[in-house]
C-alpha positions as CSV (number, residue, x, y, z in Angstrom):
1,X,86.7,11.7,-53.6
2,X,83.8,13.8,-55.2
3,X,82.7,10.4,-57.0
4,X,82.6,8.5,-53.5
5,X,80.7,11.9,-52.1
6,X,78.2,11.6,-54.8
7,X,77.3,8.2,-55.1
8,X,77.2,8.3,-51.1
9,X,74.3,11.0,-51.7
10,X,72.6,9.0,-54.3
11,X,72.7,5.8,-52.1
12,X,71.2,8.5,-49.5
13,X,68.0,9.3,-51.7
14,X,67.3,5.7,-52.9
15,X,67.6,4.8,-49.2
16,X,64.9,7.6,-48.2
17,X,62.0,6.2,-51.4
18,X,62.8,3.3,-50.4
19,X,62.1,3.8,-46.8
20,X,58.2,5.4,-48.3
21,X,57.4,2.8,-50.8
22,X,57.7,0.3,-48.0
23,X,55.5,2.2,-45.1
24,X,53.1,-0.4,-44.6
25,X,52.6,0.6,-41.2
26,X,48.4,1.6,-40.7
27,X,47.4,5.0,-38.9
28,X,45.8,5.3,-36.0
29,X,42.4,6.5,-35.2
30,X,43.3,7.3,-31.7
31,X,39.7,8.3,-30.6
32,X,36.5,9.5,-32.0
33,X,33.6,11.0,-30.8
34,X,30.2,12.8,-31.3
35,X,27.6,14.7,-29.4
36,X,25.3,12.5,-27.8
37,X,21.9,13.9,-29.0
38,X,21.1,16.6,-31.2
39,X,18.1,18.3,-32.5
40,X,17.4,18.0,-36.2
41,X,18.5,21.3,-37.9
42,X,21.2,21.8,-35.3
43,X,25.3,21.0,-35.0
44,X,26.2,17.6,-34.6
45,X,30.3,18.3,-33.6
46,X,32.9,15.2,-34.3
47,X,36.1,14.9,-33.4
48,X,38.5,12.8,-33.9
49,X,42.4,12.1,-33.1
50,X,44.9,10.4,-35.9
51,X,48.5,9.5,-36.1
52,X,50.9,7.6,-38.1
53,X,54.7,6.7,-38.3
54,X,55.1,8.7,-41.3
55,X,52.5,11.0,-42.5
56,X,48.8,10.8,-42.3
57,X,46.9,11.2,-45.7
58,X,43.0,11.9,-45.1
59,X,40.1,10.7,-43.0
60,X,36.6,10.4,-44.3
61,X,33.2,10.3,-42.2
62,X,30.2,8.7,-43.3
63,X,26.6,9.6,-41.5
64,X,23.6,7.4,-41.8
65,X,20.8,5.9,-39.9
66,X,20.7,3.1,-37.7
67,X,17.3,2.0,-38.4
68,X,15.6,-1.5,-38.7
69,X,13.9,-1.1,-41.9
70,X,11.1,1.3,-41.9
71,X,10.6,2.6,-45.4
72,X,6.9,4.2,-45.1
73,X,7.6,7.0,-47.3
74,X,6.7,9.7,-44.9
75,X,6.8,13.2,-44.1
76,X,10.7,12.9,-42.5
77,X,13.6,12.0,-44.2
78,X,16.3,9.9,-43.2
79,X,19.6,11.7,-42.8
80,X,22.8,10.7,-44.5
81,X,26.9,12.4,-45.5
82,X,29.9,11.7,-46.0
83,X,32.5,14.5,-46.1
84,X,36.8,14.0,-46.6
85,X,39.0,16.0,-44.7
86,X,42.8,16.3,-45.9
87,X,45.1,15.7,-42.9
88,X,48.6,17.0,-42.9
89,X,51.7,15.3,-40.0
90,X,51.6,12.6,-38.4
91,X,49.2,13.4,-35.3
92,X,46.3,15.4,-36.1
93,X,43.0,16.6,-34.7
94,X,40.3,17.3,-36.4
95,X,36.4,18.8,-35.1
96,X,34.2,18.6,-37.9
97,X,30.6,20.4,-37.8
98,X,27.9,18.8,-39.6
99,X,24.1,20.8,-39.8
100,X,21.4,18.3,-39.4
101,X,18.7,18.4,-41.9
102,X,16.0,20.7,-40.7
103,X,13.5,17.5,-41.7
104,X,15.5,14.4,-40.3
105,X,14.2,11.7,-39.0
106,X,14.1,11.3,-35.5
107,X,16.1,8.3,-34.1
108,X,19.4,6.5,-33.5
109,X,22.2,7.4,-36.3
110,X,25.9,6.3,-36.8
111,X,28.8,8.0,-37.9
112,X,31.9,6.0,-39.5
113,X,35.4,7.4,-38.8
114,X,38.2,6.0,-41.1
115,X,41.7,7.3,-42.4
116,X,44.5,6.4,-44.6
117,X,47.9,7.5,-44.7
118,X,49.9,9.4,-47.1
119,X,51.0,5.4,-49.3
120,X,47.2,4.6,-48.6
121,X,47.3,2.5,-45.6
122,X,43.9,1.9,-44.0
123,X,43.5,2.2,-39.9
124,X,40.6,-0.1,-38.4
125,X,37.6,2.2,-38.3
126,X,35.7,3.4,-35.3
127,X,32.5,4.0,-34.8
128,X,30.3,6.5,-33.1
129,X,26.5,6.6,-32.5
130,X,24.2,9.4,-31.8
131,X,20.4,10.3,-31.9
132,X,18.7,12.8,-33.5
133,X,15.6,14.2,-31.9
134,X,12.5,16.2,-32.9
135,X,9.9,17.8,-31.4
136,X,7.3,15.9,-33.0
137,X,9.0,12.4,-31.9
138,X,7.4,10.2,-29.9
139,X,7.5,11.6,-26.1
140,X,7.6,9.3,-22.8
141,X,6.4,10.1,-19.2
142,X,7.7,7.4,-17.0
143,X,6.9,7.4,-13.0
144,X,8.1,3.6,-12.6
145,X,11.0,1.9,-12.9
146,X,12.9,5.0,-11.7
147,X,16.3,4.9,-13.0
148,X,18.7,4.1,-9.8
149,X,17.1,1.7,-8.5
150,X,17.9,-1.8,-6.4
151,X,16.7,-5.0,-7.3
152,X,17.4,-8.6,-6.3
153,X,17.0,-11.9,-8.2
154,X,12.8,-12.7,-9.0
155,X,11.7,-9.2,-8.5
156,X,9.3,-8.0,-10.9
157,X,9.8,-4.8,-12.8
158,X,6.4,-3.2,-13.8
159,X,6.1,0.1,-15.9
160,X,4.1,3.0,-14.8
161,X,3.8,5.8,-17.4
162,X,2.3,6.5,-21.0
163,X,4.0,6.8,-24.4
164,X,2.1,9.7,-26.9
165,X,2.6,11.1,-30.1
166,X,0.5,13.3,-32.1
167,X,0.9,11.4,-35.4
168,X,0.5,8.3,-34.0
169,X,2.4,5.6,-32.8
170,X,3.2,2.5,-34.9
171,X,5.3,0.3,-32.5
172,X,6.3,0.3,-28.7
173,X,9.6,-1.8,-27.7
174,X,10.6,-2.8,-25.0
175,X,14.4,-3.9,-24.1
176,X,16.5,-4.9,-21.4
177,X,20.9,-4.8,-22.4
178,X,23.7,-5.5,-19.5
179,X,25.6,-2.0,-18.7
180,X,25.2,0.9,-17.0
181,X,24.8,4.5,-18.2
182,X,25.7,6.2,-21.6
183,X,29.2,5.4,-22.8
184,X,29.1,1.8,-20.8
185,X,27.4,0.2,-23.9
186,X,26.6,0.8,-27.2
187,X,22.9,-0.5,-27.6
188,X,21.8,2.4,-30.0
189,X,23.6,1.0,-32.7
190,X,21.9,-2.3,-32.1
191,X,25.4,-4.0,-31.3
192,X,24.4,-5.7,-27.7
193,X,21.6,-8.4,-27.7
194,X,19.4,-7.8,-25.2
195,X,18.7,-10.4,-22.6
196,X,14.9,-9.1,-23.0
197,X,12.4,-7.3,-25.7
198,X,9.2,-7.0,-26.0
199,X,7.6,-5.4,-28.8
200,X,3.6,-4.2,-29.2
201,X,2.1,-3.2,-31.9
202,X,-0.4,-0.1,-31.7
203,X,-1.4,0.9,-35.3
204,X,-1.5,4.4,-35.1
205,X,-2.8,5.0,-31.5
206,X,-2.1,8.3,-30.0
207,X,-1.4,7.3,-26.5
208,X,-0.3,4.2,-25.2
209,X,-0.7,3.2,-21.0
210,X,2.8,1.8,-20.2
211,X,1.0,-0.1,-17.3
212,X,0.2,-2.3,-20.3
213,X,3.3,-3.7,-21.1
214,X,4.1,-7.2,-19.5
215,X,5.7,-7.0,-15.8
216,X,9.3,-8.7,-15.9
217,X,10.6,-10.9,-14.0
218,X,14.2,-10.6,-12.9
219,X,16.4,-13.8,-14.0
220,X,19.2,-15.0,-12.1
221,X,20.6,-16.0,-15.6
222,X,20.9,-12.5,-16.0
223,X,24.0,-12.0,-13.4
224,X,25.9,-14.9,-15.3
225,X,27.4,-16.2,-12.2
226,X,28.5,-12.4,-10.7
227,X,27.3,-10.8,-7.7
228,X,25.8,-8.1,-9.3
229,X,25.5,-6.1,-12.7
230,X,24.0,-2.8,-14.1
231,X,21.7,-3.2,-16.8
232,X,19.6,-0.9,-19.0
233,X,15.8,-0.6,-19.4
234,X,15.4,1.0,-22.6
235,X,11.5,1.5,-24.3
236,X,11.8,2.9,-28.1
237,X,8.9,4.4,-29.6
238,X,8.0,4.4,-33.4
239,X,5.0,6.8,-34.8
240,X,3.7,6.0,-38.4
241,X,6.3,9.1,-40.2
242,X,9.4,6.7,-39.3
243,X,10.5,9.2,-35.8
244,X,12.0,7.2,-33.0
245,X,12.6,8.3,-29.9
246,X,13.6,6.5,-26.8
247,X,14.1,6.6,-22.6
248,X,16.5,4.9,-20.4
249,X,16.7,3.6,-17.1
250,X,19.4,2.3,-15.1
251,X,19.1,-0.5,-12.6
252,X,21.2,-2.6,-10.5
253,X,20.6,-7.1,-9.6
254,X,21.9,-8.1,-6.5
């Protein structure tokens, strides 16, 4: 009887390594997110949510720009980490604070959320985008569009407003992406083609007259067949030390 007892105990234990060496099940990154905008030299918070059937191992976040190639070598400095974080259970929360570099440079950036488990299984990765703004940046004063507004199907949207930066600007850009407001679509990342962009070079000037830019005509293409759709209006500006800062407006086709 203690024989049977014992090798029922030992059949017990192989049974539970078993049951680990074959967890092939991924976590789960349940959700991730970041403040919106933050100033460089200030907190940018992320948090995120994990779980897995057995026991979560660690998740690791990886901060870098989102930028389309500038390299001037200028006064700011493009922003990157990547920081572990050792997570215990199986459903876990985490709020990580990261300090922005006091010289960052100003413009769209992207964090990338991932996780294994405890026997190294990898969950799909999320991602979450964010901008970092400076004083410095290029600034907007925009009377027209205004954000909010009604439009029907050949109506022509001209701009009203000027673009300045101190520096100087390098590039204006102009683009147009379906969705409404922030969280609707993810166009600071550059995933969404836009169904419109325009782009002017201005080779260092100060100030630039947004009454300049070409008037747009509303396509019916645009609605793809629906009754009506939110888009975005969004104008990026880029001054000659790599800063890029940007303004949004929200618009409804009928």
């Amino acid at each position: 009887m203690k024989k049977s007892t014992l090798l029922l105990s030992a059949f017990f234990v192989v049974a539970l390594v078993s049951c680990k060496d074959n967890d092939t099940t991924a976590p789960i990154i349940a959700d991730a997110h970041a403040t919106a905008e933050v100033a460089a030299g200030g907190e940018l918070v992320i948090e995120a949510h994990f779980t897995d059937d057995v026991e979560l191992g660690q998740a690791k976040i990886d901060i870098h720009d989102l930028f389309d190639g500038h390299d001037h070598g200028k006064v700011a400095a493009r922003w990157s980490e990547t920081r572990v974080v050792s997570l215990d259970g199986k459903d876990t929360e985490i709020e990580e604070v990261f300090i922005v570099d006091t010289n960052a440079t100003a413009g769209p950036y992207h964090a990338l959320v991932q996780c294994t488990d405890a026997e190294g299984n990898n969950a799909d990765f999320m991602e979450v985008d964010f901008w970092v703004t400076r004083a410095d940046a290029p600034q907007f004063s925009v009377t027209s569009p205004v954000g909010g507004t009604d439009f029907e199907v050949g109506d022509v949207i001209s701009f009203i407003g000027t673009a300045m930066d101190d520096t100087g600007l390098e590039k204006l850009i102009v683009r147009i992406y379906e969705g409404g407001p922030e969280g609707e679509h993810d166009h600071a990342a550059g995933h969404d083609d836009p169904i419109y962009e325009e782009e002017v070079e201005l080779s260092g000037n100060t100030m630039f007259d947004l009454s300049m830019l070409s008037p747009i005509t509303i396509d019916a293409a645009w609605l793809e067949g629906e009754s009506q759709m939110d888009f975005t209006i969004e104008v990026s500006g880029i001054d000659i030390d790599e800063n890029i800062a940007h303004t949004e407006m929200h618009f409804q086709v009928h």
